[in-house]
C-alpha positions in Angstrom: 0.0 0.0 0.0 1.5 3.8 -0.3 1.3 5.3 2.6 1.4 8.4 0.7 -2.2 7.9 -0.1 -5.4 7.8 1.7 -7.0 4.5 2.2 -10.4 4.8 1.1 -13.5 2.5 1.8 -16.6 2.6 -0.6 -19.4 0.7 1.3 -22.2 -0.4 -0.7 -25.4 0.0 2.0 -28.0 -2.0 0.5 -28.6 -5.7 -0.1 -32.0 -5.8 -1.9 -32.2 -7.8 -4.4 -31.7 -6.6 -7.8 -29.6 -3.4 -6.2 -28.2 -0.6 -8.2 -25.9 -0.2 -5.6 -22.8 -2.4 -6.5 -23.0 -0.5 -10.3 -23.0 3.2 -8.3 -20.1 1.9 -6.1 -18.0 0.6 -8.7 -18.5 3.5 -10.8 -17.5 6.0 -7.7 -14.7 3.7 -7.2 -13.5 4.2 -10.0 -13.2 7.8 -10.2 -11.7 7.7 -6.6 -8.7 5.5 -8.3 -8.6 7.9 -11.6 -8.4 10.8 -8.4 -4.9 9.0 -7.8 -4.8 9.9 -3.8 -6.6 6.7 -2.7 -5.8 3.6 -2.0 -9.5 2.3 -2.9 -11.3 -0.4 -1.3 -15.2 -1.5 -2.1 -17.3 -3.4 0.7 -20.2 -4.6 -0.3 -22.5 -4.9 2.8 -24.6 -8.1 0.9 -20.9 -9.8 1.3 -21.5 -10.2 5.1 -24.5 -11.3 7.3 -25.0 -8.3 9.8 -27.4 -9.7 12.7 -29.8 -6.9 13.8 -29.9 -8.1 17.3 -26.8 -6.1 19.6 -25.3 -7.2 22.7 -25.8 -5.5 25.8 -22.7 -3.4 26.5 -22.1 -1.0 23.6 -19.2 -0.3 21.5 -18.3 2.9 22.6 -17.9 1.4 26.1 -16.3 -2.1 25.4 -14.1 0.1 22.8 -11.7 -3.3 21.2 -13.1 -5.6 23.2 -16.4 -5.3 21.9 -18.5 -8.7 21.1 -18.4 -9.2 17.6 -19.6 -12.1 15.4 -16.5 -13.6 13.8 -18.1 -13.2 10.6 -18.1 -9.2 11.0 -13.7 -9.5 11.3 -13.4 -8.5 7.9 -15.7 -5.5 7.9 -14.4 -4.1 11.1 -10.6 -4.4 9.5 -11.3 -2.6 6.7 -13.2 0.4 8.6 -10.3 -0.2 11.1 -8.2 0.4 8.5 -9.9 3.3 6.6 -8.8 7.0 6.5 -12.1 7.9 4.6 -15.1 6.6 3.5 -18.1 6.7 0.7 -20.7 5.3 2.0 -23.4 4.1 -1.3 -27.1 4.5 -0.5 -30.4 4.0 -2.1 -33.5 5.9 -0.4 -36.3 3.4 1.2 -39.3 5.2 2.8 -37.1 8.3 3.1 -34.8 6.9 5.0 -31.5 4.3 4.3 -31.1 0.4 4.2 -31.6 -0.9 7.6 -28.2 -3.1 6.4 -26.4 -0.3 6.2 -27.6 0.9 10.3 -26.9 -2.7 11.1 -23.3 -2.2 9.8 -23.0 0.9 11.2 -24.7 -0.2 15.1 -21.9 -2.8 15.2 -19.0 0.1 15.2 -17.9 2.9 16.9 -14.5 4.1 17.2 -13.7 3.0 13.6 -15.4 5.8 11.9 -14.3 8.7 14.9 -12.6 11.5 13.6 -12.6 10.3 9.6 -14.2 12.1 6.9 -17.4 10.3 5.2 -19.0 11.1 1.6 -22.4 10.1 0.2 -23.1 9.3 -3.1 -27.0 8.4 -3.4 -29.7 7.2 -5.4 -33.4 7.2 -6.1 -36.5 8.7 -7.5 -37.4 12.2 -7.5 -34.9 13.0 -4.7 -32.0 11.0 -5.7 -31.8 9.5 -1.9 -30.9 12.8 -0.4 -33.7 12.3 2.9 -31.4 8.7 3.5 -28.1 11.6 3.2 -30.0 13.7 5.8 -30.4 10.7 8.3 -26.9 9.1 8.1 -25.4 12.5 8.3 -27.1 12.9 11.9 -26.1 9.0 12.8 -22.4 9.9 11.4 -22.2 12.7 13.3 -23.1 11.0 16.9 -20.3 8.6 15.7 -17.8 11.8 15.7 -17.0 11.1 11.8 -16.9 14.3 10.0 -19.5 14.6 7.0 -18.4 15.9 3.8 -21.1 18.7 2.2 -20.8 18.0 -1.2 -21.8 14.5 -1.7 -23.2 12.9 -5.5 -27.3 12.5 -5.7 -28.4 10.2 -8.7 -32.7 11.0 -9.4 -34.0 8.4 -11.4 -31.5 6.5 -11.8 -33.1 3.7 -13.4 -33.4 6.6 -16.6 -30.6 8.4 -15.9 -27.2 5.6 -16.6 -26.4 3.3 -19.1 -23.7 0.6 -19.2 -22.9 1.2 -15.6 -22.1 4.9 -16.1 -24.3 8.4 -15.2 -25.7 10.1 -18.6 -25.1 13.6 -16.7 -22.0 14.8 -18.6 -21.0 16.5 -15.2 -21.0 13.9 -13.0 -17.4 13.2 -13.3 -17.4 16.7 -12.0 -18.9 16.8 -9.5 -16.9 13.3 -8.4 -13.9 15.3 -8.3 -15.1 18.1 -6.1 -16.1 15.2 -3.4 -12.9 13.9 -3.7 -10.5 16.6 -3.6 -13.0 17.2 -0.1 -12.4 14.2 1.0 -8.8 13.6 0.5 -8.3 17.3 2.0 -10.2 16.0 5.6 -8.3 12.5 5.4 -5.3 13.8 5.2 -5.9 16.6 7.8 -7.5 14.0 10.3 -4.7 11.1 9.9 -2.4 13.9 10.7 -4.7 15.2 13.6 -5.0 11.4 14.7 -1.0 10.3 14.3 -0.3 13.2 16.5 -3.1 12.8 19.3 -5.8 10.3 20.3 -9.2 11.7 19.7 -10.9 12.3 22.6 -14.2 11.2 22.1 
């Protein structure tokens, strides 16, 4: 890996089937390695089986030591791992995937002090209510929420062989990039220096 760059996570949120979510993440993905300052890695959450049900103590309080299903190990080392992350979201009921707040419930200090990016989708809104939500959950989690995140409206219309019709999409892309690479690199160097005390 070079450490010069930041390692990136994409997480694709939903596990319906017959998603659009694996095309948006390997599309974003993509951009993020044409970027050239990340290190890019795609999780998709339909790779793992996230149980609903929590234990009892929570993660913030049993910080490492915190009960995980064996299963979850390779999910929580690459959100360990992560500097940054995209997190890929369809909107259901105005609101995201409960398989994304499942992935989400089961971590804590792994997305403290790290930038995160949306890129969603849907109809008429392009999955900006399901941005609204996880940027409130994010923020409890002490992650730092980047503003200018990708909305796709009607997406079903609106790409063809796994790429955007809007001309400017690669565009915009870059501006969320160049955001995020900014706050990774500021918070790894906030984070090598000091523990963040939350």
């Amino acid at each position: 890996m070079d450490n010069t760059k930041h390692r990136l996570v994409v997480v694709v949120g939903s596990v319906r089937e017959g998603r659009f979510g694996p095309v948006a993440g390997s599309w974003v993905a993509e951009q993020a390695r044409q970027h050239g300052g990340f290190d890019v890695e795609v999780v998709d959450l339909a790779d793992f089986d996230i149980p609903t049900e929590l234990p009892a103590v929570s993660p913030k309080a049993a910080g490492h030591d915190y009960p995980r299903p064996g299963r979850l190990a390779p999910l929580t080392a690459a959100l360990d791992g992560a500097d940054a992350f995209i997190l890929v979201t369809p909107e259901y009921n105005h609101s995201y995937p409960a398989s994304l707040k499942a992935a989400v419930d089961w971590h804590y200090t792994q997305w403290a002090a790290k930038p995160v990016a949306f890129v969603s989708y849907g109809g008429a809104a392009g999955g900006r209510h399901a941005v609204l939500h996880l940027e409130n959950v994010l923020t409890e989690l002490h992650a730092v929420t980047i503003r200018d995140g990708l909305a796709f409206p009607l997406y079903y219309a609106n790409w063809k062989d796994g790429r955007p019709l809007d001309p400017e999409a690669p565009g915009y892309a870059k501006t969320l990039l160049e955001q995020l690479s900014w706050w990774a690199g500021a918070l790894r160097s906030a984070r090598e220096t000091a523990p963040y005390p939350g």
